[in-house]
PAZAPA-4460 file (N, C-alpha, C; in steps of 0.05 Angstrom, whole numbers, plus 32768, in hexadecimal, padded with zeros to 4 digits):
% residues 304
    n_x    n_y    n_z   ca_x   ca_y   ca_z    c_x    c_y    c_z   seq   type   mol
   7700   89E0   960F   76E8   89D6   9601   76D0   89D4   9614     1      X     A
   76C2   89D4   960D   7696   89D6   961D   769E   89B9   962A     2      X     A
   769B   89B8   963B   769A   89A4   9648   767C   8990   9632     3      X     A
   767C   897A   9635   766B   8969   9614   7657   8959   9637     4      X     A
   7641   8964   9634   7635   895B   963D   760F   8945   963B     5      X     A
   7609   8933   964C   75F2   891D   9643   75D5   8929   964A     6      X     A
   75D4   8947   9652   75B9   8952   965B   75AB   894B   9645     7      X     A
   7593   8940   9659   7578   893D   9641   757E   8929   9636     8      X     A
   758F   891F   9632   7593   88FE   962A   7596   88E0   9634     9      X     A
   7581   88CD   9628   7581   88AD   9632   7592   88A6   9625    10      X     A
   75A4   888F   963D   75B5   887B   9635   75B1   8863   9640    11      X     A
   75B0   8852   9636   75BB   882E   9637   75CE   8824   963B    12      X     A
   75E0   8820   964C   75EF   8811   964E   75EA   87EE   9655    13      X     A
   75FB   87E0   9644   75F8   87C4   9650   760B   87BB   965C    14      X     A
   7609   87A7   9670   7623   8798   967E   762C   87B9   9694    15      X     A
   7616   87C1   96A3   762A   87E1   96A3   7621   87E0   96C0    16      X     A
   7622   87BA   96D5   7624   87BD   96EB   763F   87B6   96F9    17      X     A
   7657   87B6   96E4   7677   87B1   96EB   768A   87BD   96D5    18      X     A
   76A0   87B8   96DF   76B0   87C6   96CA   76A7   87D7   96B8    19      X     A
   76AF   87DC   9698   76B1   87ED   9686   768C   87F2   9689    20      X     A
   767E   87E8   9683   7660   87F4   968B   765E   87FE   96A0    21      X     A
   7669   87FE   96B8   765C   880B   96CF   766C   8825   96CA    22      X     A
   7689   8826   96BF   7694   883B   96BD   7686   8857   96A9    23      X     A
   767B   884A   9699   766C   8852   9680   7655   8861   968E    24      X     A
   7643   8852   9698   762E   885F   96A8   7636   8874   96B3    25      X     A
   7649   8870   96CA   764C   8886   96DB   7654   889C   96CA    26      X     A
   7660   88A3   96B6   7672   88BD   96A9   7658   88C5   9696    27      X     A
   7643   88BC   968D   7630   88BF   9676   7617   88CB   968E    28      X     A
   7615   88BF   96B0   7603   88CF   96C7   7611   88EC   96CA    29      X     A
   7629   88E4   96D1   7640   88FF   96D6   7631   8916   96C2    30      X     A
   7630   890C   96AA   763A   891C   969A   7617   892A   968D    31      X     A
   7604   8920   969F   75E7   8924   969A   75D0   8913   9695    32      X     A
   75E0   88F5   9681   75CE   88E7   9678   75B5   88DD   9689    33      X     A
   75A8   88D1   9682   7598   88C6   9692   7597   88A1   9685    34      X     A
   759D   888D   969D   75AF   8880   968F   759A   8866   9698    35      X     A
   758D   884E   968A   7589   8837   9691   759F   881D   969A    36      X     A
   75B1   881B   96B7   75C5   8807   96AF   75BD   87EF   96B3    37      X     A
   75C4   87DE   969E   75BB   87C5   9698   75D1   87AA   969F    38      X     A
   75CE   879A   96B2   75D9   8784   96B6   75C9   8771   96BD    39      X     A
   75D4   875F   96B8   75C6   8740   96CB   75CF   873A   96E8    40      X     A
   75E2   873E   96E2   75F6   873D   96F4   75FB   871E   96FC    41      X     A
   75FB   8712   96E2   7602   86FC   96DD   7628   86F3   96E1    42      X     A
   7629   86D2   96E7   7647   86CC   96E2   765A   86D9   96C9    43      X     A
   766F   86D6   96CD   7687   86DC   96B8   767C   86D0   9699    44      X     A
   7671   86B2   96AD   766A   869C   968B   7644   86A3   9683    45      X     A
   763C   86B0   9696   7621   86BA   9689   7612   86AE   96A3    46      X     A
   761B   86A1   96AF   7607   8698   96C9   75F7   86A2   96DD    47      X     A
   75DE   86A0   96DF   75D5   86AB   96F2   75CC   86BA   96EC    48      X     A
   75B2   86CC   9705   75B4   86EE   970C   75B7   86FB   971E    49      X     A
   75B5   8716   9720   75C1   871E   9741   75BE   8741   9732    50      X     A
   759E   874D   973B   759B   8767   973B   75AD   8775   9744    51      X     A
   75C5   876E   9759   75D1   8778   976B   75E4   878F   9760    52      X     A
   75F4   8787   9744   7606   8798   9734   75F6   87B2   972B    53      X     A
   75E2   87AB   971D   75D4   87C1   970F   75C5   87D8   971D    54      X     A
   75BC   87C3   9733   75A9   87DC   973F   75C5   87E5   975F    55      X     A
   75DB   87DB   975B   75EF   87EE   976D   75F7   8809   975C    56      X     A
   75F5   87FF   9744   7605   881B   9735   75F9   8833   972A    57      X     A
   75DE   8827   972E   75BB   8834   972B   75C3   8848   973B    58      X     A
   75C6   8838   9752   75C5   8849   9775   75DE   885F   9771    59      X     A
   75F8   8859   9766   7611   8868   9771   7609   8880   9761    60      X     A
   75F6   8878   9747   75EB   8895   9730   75DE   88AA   9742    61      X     A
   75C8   8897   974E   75B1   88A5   9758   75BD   88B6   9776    62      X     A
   75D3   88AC   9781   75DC   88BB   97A1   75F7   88CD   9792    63      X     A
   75F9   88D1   977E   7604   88E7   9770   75F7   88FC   9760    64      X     A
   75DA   88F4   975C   75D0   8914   975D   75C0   890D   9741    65      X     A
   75CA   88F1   9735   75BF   88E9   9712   75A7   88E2   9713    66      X     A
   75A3   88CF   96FE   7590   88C0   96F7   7591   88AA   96E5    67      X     A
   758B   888E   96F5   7591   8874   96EA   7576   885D   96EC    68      X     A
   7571   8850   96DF   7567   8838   96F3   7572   8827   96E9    69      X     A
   7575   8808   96F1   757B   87EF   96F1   7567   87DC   96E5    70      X     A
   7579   87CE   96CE   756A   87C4   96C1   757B   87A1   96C7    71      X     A
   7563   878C   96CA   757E   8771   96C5   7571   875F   96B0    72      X     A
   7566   876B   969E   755C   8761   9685   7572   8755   9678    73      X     A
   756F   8740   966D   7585   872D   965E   7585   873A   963E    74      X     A
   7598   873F   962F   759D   8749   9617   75A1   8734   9604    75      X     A
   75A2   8721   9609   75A6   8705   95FC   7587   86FA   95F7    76      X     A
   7572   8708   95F6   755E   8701   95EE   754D   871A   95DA    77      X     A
   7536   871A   95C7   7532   872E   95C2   7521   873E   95CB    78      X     A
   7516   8736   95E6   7500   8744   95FA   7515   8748   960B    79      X     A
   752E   873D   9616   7535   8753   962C   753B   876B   961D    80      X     A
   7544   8767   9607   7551   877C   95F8   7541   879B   9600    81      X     A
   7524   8789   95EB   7514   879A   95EB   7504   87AE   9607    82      X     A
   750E   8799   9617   7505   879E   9632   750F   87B4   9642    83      X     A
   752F   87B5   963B   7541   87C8   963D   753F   87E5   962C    84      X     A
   7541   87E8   961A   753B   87FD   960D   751D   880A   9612    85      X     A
   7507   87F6   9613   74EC   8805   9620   74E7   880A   963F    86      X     A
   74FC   8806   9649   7505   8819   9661   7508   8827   9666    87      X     A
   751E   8837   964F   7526   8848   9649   7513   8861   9640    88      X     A
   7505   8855   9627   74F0   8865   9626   74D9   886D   9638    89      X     A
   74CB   8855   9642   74B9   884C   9649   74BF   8867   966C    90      X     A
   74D8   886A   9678   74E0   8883   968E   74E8   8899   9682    91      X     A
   74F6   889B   966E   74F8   88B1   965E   74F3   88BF   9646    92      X     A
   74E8   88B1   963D   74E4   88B8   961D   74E5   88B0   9608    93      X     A
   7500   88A4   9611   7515   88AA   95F5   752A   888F   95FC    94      X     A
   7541   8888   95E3   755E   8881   95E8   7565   8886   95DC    95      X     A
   757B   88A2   95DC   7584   88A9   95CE   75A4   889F   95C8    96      X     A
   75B8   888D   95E5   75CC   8884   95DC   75CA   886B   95E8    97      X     A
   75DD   8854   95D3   75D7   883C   95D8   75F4   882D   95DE    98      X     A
   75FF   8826   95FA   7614   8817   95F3   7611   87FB   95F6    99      X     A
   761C   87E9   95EE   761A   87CB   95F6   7635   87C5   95FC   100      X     A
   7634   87C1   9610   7655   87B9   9621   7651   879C   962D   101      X     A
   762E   8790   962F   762D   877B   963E   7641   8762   962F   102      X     A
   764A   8752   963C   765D   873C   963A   7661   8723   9644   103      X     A
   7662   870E   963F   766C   86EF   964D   7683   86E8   9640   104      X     A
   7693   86D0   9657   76AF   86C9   9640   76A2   86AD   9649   105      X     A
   76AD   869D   9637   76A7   867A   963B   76C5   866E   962B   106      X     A
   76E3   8673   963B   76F2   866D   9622   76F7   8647   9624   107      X     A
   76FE   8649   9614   76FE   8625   9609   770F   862B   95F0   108      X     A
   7723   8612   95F1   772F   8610   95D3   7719   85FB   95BB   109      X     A
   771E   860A   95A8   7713   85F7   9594   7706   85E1   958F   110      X     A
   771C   85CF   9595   7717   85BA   959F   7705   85B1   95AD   111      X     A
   770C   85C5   95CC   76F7   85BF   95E0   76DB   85D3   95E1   112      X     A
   76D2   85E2   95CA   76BC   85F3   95CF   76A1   85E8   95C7   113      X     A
   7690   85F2   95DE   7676   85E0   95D9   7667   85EF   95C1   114      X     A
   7653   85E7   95B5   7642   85F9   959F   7634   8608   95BD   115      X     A
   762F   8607   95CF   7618   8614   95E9   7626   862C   95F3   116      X     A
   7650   8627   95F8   7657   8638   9607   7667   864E   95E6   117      X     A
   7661   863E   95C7   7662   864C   95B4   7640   866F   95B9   118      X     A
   7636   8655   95B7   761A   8667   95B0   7614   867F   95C9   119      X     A
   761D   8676   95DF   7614   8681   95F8   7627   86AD   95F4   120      X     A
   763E   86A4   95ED   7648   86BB   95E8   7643   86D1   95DB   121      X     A
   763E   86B9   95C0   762F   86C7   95A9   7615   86D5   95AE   122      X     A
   7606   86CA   95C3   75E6   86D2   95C5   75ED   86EF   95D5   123      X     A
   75FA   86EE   95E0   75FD   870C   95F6   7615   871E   95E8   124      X     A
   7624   8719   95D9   763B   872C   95D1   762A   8742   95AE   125      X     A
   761D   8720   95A0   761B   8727   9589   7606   872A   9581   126      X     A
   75F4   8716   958A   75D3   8719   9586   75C9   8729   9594   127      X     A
   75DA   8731   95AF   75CE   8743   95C3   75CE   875D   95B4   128      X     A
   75E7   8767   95A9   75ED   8777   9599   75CA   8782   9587   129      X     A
   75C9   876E   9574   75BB   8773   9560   759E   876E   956E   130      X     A
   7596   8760   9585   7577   8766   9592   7571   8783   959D   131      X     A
   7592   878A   95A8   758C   87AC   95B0   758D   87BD   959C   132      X     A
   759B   87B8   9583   759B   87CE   9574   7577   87C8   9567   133      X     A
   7572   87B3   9560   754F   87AF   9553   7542   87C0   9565   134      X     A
   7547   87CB   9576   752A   87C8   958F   7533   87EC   9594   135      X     A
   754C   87F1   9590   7552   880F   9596   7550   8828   957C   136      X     A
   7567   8816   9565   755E   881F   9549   754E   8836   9542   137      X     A
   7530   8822   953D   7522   882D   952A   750F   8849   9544   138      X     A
   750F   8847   9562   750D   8861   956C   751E   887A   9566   139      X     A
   753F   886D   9564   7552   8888   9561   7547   8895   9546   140      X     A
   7549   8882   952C   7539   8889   9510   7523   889A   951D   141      X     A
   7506   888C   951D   74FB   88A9   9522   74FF   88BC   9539   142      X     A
   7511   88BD   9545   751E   88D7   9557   752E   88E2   9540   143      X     A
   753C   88E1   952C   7553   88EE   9523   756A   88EE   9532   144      X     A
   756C   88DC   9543   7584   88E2   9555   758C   88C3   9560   145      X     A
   75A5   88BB   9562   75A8   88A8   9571   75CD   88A1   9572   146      X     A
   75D3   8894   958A   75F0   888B   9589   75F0   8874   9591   147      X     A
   7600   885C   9580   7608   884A   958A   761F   883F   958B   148      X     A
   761E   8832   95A3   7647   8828   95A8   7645   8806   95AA   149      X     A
   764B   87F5   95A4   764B   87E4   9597   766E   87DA   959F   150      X     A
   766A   87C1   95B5   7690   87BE   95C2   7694   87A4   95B0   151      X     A
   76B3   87A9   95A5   76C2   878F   95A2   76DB   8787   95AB   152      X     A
   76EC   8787   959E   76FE   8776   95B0   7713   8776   959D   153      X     A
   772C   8777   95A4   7750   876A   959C   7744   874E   9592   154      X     A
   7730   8746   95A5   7730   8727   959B   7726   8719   958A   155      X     A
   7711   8736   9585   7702   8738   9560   7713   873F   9555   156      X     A
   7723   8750   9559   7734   8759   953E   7746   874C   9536   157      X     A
   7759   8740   954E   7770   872F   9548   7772   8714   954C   158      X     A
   7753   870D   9562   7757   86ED   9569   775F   86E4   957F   159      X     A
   775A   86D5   958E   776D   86CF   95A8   7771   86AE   95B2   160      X     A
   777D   86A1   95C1   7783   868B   95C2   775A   8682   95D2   161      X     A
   7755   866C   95D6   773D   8663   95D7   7722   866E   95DA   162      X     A
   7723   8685   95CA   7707   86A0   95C8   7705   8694   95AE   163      X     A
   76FB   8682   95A1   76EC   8681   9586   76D3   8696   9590   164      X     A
   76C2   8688   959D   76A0   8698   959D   76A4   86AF   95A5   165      X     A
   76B8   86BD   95B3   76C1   86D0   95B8   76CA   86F0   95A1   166      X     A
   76E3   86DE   9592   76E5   86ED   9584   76D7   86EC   956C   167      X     A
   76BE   86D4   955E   76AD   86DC   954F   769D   86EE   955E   168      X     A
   7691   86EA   9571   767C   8708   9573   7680   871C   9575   169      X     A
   76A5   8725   9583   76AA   8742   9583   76B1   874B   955B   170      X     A
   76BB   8735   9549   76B8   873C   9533   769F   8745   9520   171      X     A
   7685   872F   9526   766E   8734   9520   766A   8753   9520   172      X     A
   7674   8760   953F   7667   8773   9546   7672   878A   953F   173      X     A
   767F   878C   9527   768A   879F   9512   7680   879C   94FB   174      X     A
   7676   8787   94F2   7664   8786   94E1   764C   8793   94E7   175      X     A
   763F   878A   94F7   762E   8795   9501   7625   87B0   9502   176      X     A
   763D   87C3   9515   763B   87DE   9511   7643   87E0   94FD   177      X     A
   764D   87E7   94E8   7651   87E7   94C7   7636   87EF   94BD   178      X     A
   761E   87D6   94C2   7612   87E3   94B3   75FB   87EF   94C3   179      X     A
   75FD   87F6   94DC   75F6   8804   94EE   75F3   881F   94E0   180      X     A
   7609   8826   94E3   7612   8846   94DA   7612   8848   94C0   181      X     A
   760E   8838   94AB   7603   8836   9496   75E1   8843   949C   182      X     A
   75D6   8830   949E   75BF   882A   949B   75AA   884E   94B2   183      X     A
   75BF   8855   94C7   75B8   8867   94D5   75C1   8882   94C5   184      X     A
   75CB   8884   94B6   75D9   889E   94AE   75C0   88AF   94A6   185      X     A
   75B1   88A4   9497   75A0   88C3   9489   758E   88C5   94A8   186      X     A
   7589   88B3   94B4   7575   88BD   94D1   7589   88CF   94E7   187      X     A
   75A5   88D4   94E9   75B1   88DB   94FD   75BD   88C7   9515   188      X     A
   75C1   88B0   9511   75BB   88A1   9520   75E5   8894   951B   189      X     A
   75EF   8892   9525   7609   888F   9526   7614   8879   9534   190      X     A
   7625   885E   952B   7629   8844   9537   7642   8849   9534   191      X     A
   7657   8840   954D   767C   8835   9549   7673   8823   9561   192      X     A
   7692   881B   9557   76A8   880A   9568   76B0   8812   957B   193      X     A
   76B0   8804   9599   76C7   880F   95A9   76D6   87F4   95AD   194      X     A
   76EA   87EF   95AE   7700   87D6   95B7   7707   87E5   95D0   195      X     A
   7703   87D6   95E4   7712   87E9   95FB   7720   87CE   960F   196      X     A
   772C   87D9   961A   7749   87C2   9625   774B   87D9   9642   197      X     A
   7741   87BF   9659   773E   87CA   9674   7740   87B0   9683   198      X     A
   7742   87B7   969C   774C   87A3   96B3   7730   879E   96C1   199      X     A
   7728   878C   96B3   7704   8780   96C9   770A   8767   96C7   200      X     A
   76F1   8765   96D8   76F2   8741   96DC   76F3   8731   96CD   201      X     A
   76F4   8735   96AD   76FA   8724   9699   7712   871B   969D   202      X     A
   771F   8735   96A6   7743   872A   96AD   774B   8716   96C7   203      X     A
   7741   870C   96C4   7739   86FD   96E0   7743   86E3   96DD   204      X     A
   775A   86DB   96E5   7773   86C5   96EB   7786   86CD   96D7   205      X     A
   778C   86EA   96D1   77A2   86F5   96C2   77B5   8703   96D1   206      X     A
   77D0   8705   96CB   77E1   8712   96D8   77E9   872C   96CC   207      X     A
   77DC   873E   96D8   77E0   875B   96D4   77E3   876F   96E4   208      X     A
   77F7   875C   96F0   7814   877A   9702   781F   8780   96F3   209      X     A
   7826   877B   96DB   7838   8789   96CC   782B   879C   96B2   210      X     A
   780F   879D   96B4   7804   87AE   96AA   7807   87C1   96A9   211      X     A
   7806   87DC   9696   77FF   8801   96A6   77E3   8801   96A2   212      X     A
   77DC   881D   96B0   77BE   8823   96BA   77AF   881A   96AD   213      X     A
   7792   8809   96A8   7785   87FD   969E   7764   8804   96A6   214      X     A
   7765   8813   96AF   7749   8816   96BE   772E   881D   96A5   215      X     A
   7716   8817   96BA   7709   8817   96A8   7704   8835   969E   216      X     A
   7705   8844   96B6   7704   885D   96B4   771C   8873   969C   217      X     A
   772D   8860   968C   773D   886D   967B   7727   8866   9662   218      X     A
   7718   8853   9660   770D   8845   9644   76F0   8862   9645   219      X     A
   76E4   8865   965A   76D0   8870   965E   76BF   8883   963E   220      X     A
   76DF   8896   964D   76D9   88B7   9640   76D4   88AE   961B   221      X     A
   76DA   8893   9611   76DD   8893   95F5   76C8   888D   95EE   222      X     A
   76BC   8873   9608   769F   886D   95F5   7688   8880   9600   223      X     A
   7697   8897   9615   767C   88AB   9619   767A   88C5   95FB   224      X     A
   7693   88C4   95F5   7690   88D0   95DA   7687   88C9   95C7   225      X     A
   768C   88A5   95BC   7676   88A5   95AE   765E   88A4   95A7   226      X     A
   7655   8898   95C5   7634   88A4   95C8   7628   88C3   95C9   227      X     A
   763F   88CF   95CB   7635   88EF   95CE   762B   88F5   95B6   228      X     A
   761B   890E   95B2   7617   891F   9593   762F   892C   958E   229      X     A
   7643   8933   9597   7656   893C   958F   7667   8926   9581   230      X     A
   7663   890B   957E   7672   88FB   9570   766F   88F9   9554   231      X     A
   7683   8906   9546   7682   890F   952B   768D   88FD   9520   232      X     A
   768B   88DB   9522   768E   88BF   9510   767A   88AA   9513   233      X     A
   767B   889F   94FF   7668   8888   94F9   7673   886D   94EC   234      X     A
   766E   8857   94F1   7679   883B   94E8   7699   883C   94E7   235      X     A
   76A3   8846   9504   76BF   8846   950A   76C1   8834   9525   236      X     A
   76DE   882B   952B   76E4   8827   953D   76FB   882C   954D   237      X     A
   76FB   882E   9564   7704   883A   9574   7713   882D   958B   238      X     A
   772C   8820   9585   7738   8818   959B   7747   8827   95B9   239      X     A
   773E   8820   95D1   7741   882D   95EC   7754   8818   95FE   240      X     A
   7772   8815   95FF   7778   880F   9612   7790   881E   961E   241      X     A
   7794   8815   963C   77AC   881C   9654   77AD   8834   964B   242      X     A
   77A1   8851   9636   779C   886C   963C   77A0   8870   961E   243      X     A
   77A6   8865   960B   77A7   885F   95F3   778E   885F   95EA   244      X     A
   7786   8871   95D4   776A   8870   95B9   7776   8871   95A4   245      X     A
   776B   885D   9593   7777   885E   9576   775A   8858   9565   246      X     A
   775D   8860   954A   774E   884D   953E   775E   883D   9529   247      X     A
   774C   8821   952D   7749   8811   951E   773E   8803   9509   248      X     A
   7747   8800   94FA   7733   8803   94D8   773B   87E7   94C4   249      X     A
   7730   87E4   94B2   772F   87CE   94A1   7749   87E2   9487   250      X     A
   7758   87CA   947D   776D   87D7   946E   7775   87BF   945D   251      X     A
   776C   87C1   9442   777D   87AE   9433   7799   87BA   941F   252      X     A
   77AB   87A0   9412   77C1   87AA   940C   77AB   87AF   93F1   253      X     A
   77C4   87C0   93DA   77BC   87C5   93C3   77B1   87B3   93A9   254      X     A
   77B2   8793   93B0   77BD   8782   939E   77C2   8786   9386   255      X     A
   77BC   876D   9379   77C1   8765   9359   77B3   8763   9348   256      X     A
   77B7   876E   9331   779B   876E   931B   77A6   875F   9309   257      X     A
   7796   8746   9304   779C   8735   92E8   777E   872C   92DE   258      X     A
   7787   872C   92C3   776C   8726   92B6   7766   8707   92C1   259      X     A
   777C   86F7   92C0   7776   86D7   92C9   7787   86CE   92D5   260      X     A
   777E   86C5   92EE   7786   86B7   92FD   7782   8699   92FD   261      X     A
   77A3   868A   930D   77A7   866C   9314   77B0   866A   9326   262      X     A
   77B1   8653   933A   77B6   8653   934C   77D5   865E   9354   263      X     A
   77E4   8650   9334   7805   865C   933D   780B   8675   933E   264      X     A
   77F6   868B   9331   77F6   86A1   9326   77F4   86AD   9347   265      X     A
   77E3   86A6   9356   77E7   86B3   9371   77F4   86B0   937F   266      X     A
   7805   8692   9384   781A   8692   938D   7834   869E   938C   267      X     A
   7831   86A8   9372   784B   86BD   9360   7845   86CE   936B   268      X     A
   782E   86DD   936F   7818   86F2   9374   781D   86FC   9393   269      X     A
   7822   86E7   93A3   781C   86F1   93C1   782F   8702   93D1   270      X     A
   784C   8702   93C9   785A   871C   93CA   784F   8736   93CC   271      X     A
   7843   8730   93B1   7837   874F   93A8   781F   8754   93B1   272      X     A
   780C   873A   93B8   77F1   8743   93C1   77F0   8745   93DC   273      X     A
   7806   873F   93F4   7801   8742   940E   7818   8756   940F   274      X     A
   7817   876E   93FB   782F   8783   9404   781A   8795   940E   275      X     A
   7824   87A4   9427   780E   87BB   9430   7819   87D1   9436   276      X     A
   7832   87D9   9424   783A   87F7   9425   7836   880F   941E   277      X     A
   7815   8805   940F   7807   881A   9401   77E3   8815   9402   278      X     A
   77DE   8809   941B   77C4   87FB   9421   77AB   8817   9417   279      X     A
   7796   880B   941A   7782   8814   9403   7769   8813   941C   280      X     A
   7764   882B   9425   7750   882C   9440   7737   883B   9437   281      X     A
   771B   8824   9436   7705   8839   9437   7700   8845   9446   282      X     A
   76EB   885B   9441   76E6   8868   9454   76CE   8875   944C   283      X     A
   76B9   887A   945E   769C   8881   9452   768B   885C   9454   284      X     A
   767D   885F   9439   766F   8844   9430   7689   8832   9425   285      X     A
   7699   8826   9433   76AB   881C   9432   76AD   8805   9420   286      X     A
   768B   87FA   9426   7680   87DB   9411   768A   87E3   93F2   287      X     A
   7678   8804   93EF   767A   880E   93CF   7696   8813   93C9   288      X     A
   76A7   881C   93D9   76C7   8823   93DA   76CF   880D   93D6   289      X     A
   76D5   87F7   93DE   76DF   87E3   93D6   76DF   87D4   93BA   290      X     A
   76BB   87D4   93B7   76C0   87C7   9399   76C8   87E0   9380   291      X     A
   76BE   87FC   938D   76C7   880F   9375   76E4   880F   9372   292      X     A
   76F7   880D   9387   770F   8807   9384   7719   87E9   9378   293      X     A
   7715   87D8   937B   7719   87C1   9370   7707   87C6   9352   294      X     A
   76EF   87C9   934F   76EE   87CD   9327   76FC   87E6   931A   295      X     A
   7706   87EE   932C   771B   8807   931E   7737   87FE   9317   296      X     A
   774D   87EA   9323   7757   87E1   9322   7751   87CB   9309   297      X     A
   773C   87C0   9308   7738   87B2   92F4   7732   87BC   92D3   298      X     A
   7725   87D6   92DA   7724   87E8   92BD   7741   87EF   92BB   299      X     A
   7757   87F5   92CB   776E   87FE   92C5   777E   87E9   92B2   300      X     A
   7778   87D3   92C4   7786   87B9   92BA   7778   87AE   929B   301      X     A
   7762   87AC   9291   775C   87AD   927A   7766   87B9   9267   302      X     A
   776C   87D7   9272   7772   87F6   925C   778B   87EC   924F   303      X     A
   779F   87DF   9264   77B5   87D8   9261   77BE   87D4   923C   304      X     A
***
């Protein structure tokens, strides 16, 4: 196959002065892009700054032959956002691919979570999300062209022990791209998922000797694909871990059609309505798939 290369093309990366962002950068310079990397180079919990991450990995682009600069604009606001993306333009032109990888963890159980170290996560995972896509968007629209990658998490999809703010914003952020790639389709403009599962300093007071390979450099190659033009999906997601890609998708069982329902009626009912040996997967405009399948089911059940 043509080697799938970023000539002539701007990218964004966020959080892309450590782990899975810096890895991201480097393979999208490798590979031609011309790349803004964006960190604060802030703490684990959001603390602080420290140009030092972003503009090192600026440097490792630029003494390899690329082209980067360093950005430590905060994404948790909607002027760094903006600040970031007219960087982009503002040295090249254009942005043509967008990843948001930037991240904080603040975990706390329930119990113990503040609304500050709730909100604080949310402002950089989820709002950061949606200040970069406002501010990048409506350029790719009038370009006809655009990619965006958009990270969540196992811990959006399945939950995890004291990640509430955690795993609401990596969930948000499938909503989100949803109607991303909705809303981009007639402009060219293309939004997924990547879930990717790597060994950085998030993992940090975890025991993982008994891990296999985890690097960030296995997650890379998936989310450089889907910022590529060669990425032939939209409002998908894309799980990347220990050398494993799968996708991941929304799937309900078939249920039950009754003209009226009671409460005992579902209890009788839940056998049959949490059976998933014949699950029912949109695909496309998934919103319209769902209810056309559920009032079809219901015209059937009338005909009766």
């Amino acid at each position: 196959m043509t080697e799938l290369r970023f000539d002539d093309r701007v990218a964004v990366v966020t959080g892309a002065g450590r782990g899975l962002g810096r890895a991201y950068a480097r393979l999208l310079a490798e590979r031609g892009a011309r790349v803004v990397v964006n960190d604060t180079g802030g703490s684990l919990k959001g603390d602080g700054t420290d140009a030092g991450p972003a503009e090192s990995v600026a440097g490792e682009i630029r003494a390899a032959g690329g082209e980067a600069v360093a950005s430590t604009d905060s994404v948790s606001s909607p002027e760094g956002a903006r600040a970031i993306v007219e960087m982009a333009c503002d040295r090249w032109g254009a942005v043509d691919a967008l990843i948001h990888n930037a991240g904080i963890v603040r975990a706390a159980s329930l119990l113990e979570m503040t609304l500050e170290d709730f909100d604080a996560v949310l402002d950089v995972h989820l709002r950061g999300a949606f200040h970069l896509v406002r501010a990048a968007f409506p350029r790719m629209c009038d370009a006809g062209y655009g990619r965006i990658v958009l990270t969540s998490s196992i811990g959006g999809l399945y939950g995890n022990h004291r990640q509430a703010n955690y795993g609401a914003a990596k969930a948000g952020l499938v909503g989100l791209a949803n109607v991303v790639a909705l809303e981009g389709e007639a402009a060219g403009v293309r939004c997924n998922v990547i879930v990717p599962g790597a060994v950085t300093r998030m993992a940090e007071g975890l025991d993982t000797s008994a891990y296999p390979p985890m690097s960030p450099e296995l997650v890379a190659p998936v989310a450089a694909w889907l910022a590529h033009e060669a990425c032939s999906i939209s409002g998908e997601m894309l799980v990347s871990i220990a050398g494993r890609v799968a996708r991941a998708f929304v799937a309900e069982t078939r249920g039950v059609y009754r003209e009226e329902w009671s409460m005992e009626a579902v209890a009788d009912e839940m056998d049959a309505i949490r059976d998933g040996s014949d699950p029912f997967v949109a695909e496309g405009d998934a919103h319209v798939e769902h209810i056309r399948f559920s009032f079809a089911m219901a015209q059937r059940g009338r005909a009766r």
